[in-house]
C-alpha positions as CSV (number, residue, x, y, z in Angstrom):
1,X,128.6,-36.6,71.6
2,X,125.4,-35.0,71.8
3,X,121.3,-36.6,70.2
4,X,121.5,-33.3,68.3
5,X,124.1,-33.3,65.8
6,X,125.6,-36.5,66.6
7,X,129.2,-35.0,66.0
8,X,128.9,-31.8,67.9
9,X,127.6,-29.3,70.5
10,X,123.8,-28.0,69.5
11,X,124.7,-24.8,67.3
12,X,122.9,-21.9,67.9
13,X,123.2,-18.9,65.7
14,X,125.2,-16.4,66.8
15,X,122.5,-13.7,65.5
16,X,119.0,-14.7,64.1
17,X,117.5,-13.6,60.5
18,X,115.4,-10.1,60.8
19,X,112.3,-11.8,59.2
20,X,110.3,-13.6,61.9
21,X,109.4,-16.4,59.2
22,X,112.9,-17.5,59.1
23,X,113.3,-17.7,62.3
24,X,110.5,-19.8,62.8
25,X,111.9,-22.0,60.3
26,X,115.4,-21.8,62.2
27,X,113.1,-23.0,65.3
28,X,111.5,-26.2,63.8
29,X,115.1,-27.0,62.5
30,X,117.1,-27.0,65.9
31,X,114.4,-28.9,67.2
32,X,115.8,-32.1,64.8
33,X,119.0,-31.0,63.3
34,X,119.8,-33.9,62.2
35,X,117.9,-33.4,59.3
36,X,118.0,-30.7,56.4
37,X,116.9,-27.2,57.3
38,X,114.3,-26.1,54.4
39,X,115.0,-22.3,54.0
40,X,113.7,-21.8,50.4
41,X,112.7,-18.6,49.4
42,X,113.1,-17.0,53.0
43,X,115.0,-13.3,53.6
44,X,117.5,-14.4,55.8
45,X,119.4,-10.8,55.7
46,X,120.9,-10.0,59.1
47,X,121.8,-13.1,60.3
48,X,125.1,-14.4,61.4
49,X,124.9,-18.1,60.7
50,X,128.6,-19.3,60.9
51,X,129.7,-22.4,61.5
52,X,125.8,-23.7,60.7
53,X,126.1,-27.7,59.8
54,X,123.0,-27.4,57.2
55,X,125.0,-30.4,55.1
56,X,122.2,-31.0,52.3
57,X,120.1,-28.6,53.0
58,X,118.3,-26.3,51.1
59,X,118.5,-22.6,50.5
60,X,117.4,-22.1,47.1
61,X,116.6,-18.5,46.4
62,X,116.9,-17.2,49.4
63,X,118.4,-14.0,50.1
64,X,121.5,-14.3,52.0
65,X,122.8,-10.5,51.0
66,X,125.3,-9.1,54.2
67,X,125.0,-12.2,56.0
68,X,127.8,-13.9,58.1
69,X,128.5,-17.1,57.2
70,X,131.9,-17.8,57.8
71,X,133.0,-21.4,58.6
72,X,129.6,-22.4,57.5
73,X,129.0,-26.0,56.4
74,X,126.8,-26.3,53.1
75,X,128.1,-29.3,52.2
76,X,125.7,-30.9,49.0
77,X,123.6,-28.0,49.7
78,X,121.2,-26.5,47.5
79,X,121.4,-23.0,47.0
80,X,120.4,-22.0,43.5
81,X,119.7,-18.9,42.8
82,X,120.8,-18.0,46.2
83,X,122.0,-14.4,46.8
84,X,125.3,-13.9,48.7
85,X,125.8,-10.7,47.5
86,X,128.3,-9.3,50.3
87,X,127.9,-12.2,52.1
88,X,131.3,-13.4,54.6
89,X,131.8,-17.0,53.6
90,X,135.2,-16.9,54.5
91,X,136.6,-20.7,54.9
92,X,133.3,-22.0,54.1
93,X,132.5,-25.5,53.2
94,X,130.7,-25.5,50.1
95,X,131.8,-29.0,48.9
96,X,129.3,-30.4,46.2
97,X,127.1,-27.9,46.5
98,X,124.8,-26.9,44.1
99,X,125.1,-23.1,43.9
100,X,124.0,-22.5,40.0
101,X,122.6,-19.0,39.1
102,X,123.5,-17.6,42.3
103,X,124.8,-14.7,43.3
104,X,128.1,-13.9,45.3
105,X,129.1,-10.3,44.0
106,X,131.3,-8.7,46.3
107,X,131.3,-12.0,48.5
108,X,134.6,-12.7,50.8
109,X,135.2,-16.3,50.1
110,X,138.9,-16.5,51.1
111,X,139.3,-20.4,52.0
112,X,136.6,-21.5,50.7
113,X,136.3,-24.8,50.0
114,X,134.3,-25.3,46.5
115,X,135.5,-28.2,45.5
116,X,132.9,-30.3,42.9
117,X,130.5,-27.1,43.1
118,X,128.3,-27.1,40.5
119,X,128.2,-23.0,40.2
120,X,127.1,-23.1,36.4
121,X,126.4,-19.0,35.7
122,X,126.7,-17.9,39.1
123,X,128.1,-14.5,39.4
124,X,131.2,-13.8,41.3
125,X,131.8,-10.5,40.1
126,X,134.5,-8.7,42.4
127,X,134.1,-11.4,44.6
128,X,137.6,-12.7,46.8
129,X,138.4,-16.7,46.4
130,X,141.8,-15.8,47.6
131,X,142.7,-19.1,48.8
132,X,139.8,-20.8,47.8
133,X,139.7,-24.9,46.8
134,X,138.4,-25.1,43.5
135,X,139.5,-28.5,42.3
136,X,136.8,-30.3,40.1
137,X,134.3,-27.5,40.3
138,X,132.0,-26.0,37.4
139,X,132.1,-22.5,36.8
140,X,130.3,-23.1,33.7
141,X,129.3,-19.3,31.9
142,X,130.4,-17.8,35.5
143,X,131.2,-14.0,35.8
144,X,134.6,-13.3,38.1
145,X,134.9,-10.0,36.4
146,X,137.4,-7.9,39.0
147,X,137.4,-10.8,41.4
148,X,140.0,-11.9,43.1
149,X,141.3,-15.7,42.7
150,X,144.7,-15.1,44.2
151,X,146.2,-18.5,45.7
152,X,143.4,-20.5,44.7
153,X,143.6,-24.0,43.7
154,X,142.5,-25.6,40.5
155,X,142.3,-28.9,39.1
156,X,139.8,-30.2,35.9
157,X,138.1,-27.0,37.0
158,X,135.6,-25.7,34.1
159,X,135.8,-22.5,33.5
160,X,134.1,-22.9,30.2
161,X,132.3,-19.8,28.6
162,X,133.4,-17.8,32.2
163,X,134.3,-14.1,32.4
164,X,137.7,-13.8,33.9
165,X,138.2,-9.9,33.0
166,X,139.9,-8.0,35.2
167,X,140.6,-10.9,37.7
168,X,143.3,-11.5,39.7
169,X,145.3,-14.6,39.5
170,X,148.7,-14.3,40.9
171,X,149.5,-17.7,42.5
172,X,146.5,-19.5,40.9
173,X,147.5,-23.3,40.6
174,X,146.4,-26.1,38.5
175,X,144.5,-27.2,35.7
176,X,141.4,-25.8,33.8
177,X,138.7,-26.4,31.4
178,X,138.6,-23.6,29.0
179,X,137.6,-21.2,26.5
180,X,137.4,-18.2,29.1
181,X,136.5,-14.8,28.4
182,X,140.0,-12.5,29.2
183,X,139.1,-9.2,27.6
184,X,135.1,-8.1,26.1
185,X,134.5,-10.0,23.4
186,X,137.8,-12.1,23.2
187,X,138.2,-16.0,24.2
188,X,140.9,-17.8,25.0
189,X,141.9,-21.7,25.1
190,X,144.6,-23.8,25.3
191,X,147.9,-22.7,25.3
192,X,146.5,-18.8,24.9
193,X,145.2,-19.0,27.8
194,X,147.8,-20.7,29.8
195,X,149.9,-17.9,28.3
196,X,147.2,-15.5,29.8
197,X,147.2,-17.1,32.9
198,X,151.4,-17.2,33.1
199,X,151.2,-13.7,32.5
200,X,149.5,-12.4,35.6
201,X,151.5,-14.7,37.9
202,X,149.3,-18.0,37.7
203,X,150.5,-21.1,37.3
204,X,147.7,-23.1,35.5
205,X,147.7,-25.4,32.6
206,X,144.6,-25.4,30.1
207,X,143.6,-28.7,29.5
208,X,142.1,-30.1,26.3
209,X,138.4,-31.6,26.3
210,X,139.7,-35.0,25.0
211,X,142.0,-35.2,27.4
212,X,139.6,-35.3,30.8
């Protein structure tokens, strides 16, 4: 067991941000990781940063756009408005995070782990959550236009108000929150859109508000 982490060897990043202010702030972190890293507001583009433990830390608006981040641990981390635009987050823990307004167009998130992520209009659009844990997560207003959710998992997931057009859901599992937005313009509920979702290969049930 090491004083650093407590659990685990001292992590290191495997390549450090471009921006020199980052990786000052990288510096003062590993120096007491045991607390949060504060990264608010700092371009960490070019970074590879997987398998980071920043549990509860913070990376509200900061630009994370074409970083690695694969195995990274964001548990209850705050990252609104964060952009993840192209970002590898494959098999990422992003358990109770708080990723509202942020950005993951294009983002691979195959095996992510999302589960009670607050991600209320965050955009996903063409974003893959093949595989991804989504169970108890809000994806309040959320746009997964042309994503992929392909083997994902769902249960009392809200996709209330989200934008679902063009996405893939072939071996989607579990239970939602509806309406959803399936085509411009058009919203479905209930058992429309459990009819939606059975026709593309899913098998999710829509549950009613009264219900949860």
């Amino acid at each position: 067991m090491t004083e650093s982490s407590g659990t685990r060897d001292p992590w290191q990043p495997p390549r450090w941000p471009a921006s020199a202010e980052a990786v000052e702030a990288f510096r003062e972190w590993l120096a007491d990781p045991s607390q949060p890293l504060y990264a608010l507001d700092l371009d960490l583009r070019g970074a590879d940063l997987s398998g980071g433990p920043f549990v509860e830390s913070w990376f509200s608006r900061a630009n994370l756009a074409d970083t690695v981040l694969r195995g990274i641990e964001l548990w209850a981390a705050h990252c609104e408005g964060a952009r993840f635009i192209r970002a590898d987050l494959t098999e990422a823990d992003l358990v109770r995070a708080q990723v509202q307004g942020a950005s993951f167009v294009r983002a691979k998130l195959a095996g992510a782990n999302l589960t009670k992520a607050d991600a209320t209009d965050a955009r996903f659009t063409e974003a893959d959550l093949s595989g991804a844990n989504l169970t108890d997560a809000t994806f309040r207003r959320c746009d997964f236009s042309r994503a992929d959710l392909s083997g994902s998992v769902v249960a009392l997931t809200s996709f209330w108000d989200a934008v679902l057009v063009d996405a893939t859901v072939v071996g989607m599992r579990g239970t939602v929150l509806g309406p959803a937005e399936v085509l411009p313009g058009v919203k479905l509920d209930g058992t429309e859109l459990e009819q939606w979702f059975g026709a593309r290969g899913a098998a999710v049930s829509v549950l009613r508000t009264e219900s949860v």
